[in-house]
C-alpha positions, 0 to 999 in steps of 0.5 A: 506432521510430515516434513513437507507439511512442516516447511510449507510457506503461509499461503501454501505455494512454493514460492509464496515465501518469496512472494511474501517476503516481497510483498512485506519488504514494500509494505515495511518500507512504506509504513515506516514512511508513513508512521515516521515521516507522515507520508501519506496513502491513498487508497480506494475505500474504507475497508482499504483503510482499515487492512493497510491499519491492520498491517500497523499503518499508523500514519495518514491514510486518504480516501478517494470514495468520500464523496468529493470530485476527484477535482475536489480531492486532487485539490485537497491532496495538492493543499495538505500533502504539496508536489513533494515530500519535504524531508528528501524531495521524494514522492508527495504521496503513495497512490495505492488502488486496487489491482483489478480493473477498476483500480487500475483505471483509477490508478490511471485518472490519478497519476494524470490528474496530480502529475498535471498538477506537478504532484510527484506520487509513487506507484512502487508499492502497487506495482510489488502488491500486484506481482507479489500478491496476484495469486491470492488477491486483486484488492487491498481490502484481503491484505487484512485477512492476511495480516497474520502471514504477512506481518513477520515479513513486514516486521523483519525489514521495518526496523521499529515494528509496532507492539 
């Protein structure tokens, strides 16, 4: 093994390091959110469910494809989570769709249709997962094929990682 080969960041890029370093920073604060204080995650579909489960998300994780109205889900989302996060006033709920096209349209009718509703929801996580990750992926569904080389990255901001 070369020393170039032996130094190489997990996705093989000079700056995936970084890139990743980003992406586990959002993920690790996110997750501890959602295992500590129940905050919830929206995401797509199933598959996107079972990466972020992948990544230890071990908190509510909601799914918009499940055969509601997106007024139905909206509702729901307003009834079990409210405009606010109890414990600080924060964000009542992370929206997390995909950053291809259709995420982004969806990402869109959400934020309109809960800000009209008042429901105050964070877009950090997407907006760090879209910079960070572009090169390697547009959907949330790969981030479980990356757990392995995005895990220590997460772990080393998450104070109380997972066994």
């Amino acid at each position: 093994m070369t020393r170039d080969t032996k130094h190489r960041s997990p996705a093989g890029s000079g700056d995936a390091a970084l890139r990743f370093r980003l992406a586990g920073e959002a993920l690790a604060e996110a997750r501890a959110l959602n295992r500590e204080h129940a905050w919830p995650i929206l995401v797509e579909g199933r598959r996107d469910k079972i990466a972020l489960q992948a990544l230890e998300f071990t908190g509510p994780i909601e799914v918009l494809n499940r055969g509601w109205s997106l007024e139905r889900l909206i509702a729901y989302l307003y009834e079990q989570y409210g405009p606010r996060r109890t414990f600080d006033g924060g964000p009542a709920l992370c929206v997390l769709m995909d950053w291809d096209r259709t995420g982004g349209r969806l990402q869109m009718e959400l934020r309109r249709k809960l800000e009209s509703m008042d429901v105050k929801i964070s877009e950090e996580l997407r907006n760090v997962l879209m910079r960070a990750l572009k090169p390697e992926t547009r959907v949330l569904e790969s981030l479980k094929g990356m757990a392995y080389d995005l895990g220590p990255f997460i772990d080393e901001y998450d104070e109380q990682p997972l066994e």
